[in-house]
Residue, then its C-alpha position, 0 to 999 in steps of 0.5 A: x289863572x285860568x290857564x293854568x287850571x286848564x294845564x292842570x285839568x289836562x295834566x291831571x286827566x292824562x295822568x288819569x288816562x295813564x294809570x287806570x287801564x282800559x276796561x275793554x282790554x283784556x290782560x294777557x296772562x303773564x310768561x313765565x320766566x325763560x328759564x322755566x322751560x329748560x327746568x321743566x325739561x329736566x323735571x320731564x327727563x328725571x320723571x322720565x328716568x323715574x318712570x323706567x326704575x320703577x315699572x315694571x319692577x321698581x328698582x329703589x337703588x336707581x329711583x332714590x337719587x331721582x326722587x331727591x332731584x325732582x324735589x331739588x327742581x321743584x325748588x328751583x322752579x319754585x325759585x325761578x318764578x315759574x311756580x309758586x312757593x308754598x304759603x309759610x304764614x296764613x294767606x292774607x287777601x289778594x290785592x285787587x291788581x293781582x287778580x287781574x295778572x292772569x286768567x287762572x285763579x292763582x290758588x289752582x295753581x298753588x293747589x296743584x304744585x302742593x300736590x306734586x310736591x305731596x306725590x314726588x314725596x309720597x313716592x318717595x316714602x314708598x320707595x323708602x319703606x320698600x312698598x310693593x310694585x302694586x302701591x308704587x305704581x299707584x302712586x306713580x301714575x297719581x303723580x304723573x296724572x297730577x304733573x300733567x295738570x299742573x302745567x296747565x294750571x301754572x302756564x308752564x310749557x311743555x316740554x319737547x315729547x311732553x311729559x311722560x306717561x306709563x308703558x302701556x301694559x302697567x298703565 
């Protein structure tokens, strides 16, 4: 009998040992999905072709099929893993395992995705209503300000010449 509740103390005290991770390790914040670096590569290239159509005169013919490709890589990202799908119900509280994924409090990330969607289709509307080179170039150095901090904010890897930036004399 006392045997077997030794076995079974120690049974129980590996178990235990197992399953509660250790408190001096830190956990290291979670890759992202391989295929996130070639979709943020295209999402780089189509910003970049964006950015030759619009400055310094927006040419809306050639800008409105990329605006439409960068929300359809949006998407993809989004279904890869590589960033998070905006909330279609009110966000319940997170699970205290989840909290410890990663450094980076999920909600920045989540903030900061809403605003590229929100700018890449802001830039759109621009576009589409046939605002003046001023206004869309506004938006367009918001969007590109705001794509740059989303990468930090969600881990995700920046792509081969970095993202791209304004010409010199328009930003």
């Amino acid at each position: 009998m006392k045997k077997a509740i030794t076995a079974l103390s120690l049974v129980a005290a590996l178990f235990t040992s197992s399953s509660v991770p250790a408190t001096s390790a830190s956990p290291a914040a979670p890759e992202p999905p391989a295929a996130c670096a070639g979709l943020v590569q295209d999402f780089a290239a189509k910003l970049k072709q964006a950015v030759g159509a619009l400055v310094p005169t927006p040419n809306t013919a050639a800008v409105k099929p990329l605006i439409g490709d960068l929300l359809v890589l949006l998407t993809a990202m989004q279904n890869a893993g590589c960033i998070p799908s905006p909330p279609v119900s009110p966000p319940s509280a997170p699970s205290p395992a989840k909290a410890l994924e990663s450094d980076a409090p999920p909600e920045q990330c989540l903030a900061a995705v809403l605003n590229v969607i929100s700018g890449v289709a802001g830039l759109g509307a621009a576009v589409l209503e046939g605002a003046d080179a001023a206004k869309i170039t506004e938006l367009l150095k918001a969007l590109l300000q705001t794509v740059n901090d989303t990468l930090g904010k969600c881990g995700l890897p920046v792509p081969p010449g970095g993202m791209p930036a304004m010409p010199p004399a328009v930003g």
